[in-house]
N, C-alpha and C positions, 0 to 999 in steps of 0.2 A: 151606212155606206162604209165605215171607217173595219167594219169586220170583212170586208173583202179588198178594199184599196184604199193606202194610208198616200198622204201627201205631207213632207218635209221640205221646205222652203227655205235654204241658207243661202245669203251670196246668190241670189239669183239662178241659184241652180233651184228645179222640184224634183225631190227624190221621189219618183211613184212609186209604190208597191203593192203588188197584187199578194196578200195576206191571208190566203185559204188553202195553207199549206198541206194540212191536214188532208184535203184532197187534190193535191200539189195544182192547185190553184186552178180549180177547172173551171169551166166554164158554165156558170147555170144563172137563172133569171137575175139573183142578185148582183152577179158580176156585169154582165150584161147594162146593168144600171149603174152599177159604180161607174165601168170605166166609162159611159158617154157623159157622167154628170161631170166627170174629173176632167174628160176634156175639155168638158163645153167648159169650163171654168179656169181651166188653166187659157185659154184662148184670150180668154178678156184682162188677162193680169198681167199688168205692163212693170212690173217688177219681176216675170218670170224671164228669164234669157235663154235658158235652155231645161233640157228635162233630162230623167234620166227611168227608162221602164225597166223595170225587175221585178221577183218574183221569188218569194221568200218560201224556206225550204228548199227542199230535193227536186226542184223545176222550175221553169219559168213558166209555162203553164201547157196542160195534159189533154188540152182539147174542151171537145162541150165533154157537160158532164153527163155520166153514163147514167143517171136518170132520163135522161131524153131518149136516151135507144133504148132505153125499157118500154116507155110510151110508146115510140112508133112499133116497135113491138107488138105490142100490146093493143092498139089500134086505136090509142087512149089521144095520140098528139094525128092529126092528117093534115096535109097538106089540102088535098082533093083539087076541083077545078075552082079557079076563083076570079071576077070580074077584075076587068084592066081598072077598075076603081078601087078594087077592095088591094088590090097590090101595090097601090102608088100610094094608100091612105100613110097618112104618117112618117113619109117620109123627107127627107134634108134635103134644102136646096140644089144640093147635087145628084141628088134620087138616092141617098141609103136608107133604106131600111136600118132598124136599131141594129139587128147583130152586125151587117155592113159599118153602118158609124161608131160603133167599140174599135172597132180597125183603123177606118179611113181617118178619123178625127184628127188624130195626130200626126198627121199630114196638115190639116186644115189647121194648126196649133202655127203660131206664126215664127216659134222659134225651131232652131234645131230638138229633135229627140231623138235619143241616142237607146236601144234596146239591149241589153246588158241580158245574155240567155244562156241558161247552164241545164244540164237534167233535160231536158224534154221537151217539144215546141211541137206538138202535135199537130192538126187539124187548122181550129181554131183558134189555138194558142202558136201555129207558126202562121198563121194568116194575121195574128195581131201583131208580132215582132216585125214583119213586112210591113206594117203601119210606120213604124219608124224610119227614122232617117238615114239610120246608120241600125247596123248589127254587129254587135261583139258579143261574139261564142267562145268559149270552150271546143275545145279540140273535140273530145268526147262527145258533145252534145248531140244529140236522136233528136232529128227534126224529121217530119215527113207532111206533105199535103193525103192528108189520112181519108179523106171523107169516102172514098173508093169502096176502101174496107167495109163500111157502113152502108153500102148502096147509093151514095151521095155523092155530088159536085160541091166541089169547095164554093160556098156563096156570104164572104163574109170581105168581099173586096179583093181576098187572093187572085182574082183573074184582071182583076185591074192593077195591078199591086205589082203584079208578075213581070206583068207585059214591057212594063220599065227599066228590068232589072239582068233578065236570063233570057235567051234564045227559045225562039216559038216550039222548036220541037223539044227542048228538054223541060219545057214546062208541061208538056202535051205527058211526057213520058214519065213525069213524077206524079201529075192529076191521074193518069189512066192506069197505073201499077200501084200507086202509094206506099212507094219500097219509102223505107226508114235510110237517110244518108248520116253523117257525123258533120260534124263543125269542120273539118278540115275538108271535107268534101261541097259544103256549102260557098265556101270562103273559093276553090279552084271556081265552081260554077257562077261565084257574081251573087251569090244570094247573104252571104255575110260580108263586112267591112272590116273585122280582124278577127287572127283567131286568138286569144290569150288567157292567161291561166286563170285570171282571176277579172269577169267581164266587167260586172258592177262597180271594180274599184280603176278601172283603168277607164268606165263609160262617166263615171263623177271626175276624173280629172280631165278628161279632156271638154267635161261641162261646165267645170272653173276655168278654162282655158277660154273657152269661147263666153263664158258669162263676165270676162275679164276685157275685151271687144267693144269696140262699138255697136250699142245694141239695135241701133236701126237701121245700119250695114249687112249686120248679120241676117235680121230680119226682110230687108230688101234681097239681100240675098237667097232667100226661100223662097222667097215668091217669084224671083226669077225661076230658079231649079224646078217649081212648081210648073210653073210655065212652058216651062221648055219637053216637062212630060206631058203635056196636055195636045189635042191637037190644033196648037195654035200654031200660023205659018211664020214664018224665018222675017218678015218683015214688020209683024209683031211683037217677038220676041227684040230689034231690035231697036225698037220704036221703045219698049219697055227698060231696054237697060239705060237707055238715051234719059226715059224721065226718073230712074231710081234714081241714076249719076246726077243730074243738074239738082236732086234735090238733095241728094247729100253733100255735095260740095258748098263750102265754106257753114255749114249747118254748125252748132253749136258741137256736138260730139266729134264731127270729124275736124275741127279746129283741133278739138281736145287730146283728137290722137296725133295731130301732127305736130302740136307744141311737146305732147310728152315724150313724143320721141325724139326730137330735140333736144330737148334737157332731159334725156335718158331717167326720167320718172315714172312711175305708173300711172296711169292713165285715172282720172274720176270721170265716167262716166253720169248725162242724167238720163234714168229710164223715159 
């Protein structure tokens, strides 16, 4: 796994990195496996507070990788017609299929994750950055929902992903064109979270920033946000904030933050 996504673990930040730079990190069966093993693992590790997704080299990641449109090409990979059982086989509690759960996971990660994107976010590789919680681009950065170009619908969680984020018809009109936008143009439409010069070092401090928090506030806190995209009604949601709140209150951490603010100290958090 480690030749396609490395994990660094300081302070409760995890640095991920997608490390196939060489083909600025696309997307092919072994990635595919990295990134759902790396979720499914970062989900259960209750010393993680926050993440941070990046993508080493000249992108953050280029799409699937152009082995696969050789195949359908080629008539080597088909789809064809396939039983309502052969399409659910294998799939997440929530219904992803694997290339879906490379995306969606880190959403289902119970902390924040912050996608630090430079170079390119193509396809599959801007359908993964929309997994995250937050996006920080580069100005410059060529993002586009590509799959058009290739005779394809984006099916990697993008239309769920979307529907959260940007207005129905300008998602209609990036899926149905696949024009190429920049980071400064992502950032007007709702689809990034800032634009800055350098994403990775500004997505690791605001992941010290928030791994420096109470960490079961923060994490109560996703799972509201989670919530509130979902289609759960307004008296759920706030029947939900009613029970994060009574359990965070007088809890050992949020003591923690309220004494250290008092005595103007930093806070020790326990995971």
């Amino acid at each position: 796994m480690n030749d396609r996504v490395t994990v660094d673990i300081q302070d409760g930040v995890a640095d991920v990195r997608l490390v196939r730079a060489d083909k600025m990190n696309a997307l092919d069966n072994a990635m595919f496996e990295a990134l759902v093993q790396t979720g499914e693992r970062l989900k259960s590790q209750a010393d993680v507070r926050a993440v941070v997704l990046s993508g080493e080299g000249r992108a953050f990641c280029a799409g699937l990788d152009m082995g696969n449109f050789a195949q359908m090409a080629s008539g080597e990979r088909k789809g064809g017609e396939r039983s309502v059982d052969e399409l659910v086989k294998g799939r997440t509690s929530a219904g992803a299929n694997r290339a879906q759960q490379a995306c969606y996971v880190w959403r289902e990660i119970p902390v924040p994750v912050i996608a630090a994107v430079h170079g390119v976010a193509f396809g599959g590789g801007f359908q993964l950055a929309l997994g995250a919680d937050l996006r920080f681009v580069t100005a410059d950065a060529k993002l586009a929902v590509l799959e058009i170009k290739w005779g394809l619908v984006p099916d990697m969680a993008g239309i769920v992903l979307m529907r959260g984020l940007i207005r129905d018809d300008v998602a209609r009109e990036l899926t149905w064109s696949g024009r190429i936008f920049s980071g400064e143009e992502a950032l007007q439409m709702g689809l990034a979270t800032r634009v800055c010069a350098d994403p990775r070092e500004e997505a690791l401090a605001l992941a010290r920033e928030i791994a420096a928090k109470n960490p079961h506030a923060i994490r109560a806190g996703k799972r509201l946000l989670n919530l509130a995209q979902s289609d759960a009604d307004i008296s759920e949601i706030f029947l939900e904030e009613t029970r994060e709140q009574v359990a965070l209150i007088g809890s050992a951490n949020q003591v923690e933050a309220v004494m250290a603010n008092m005595q103007k100290r930093v806070p020790a958090f326990a995971d």
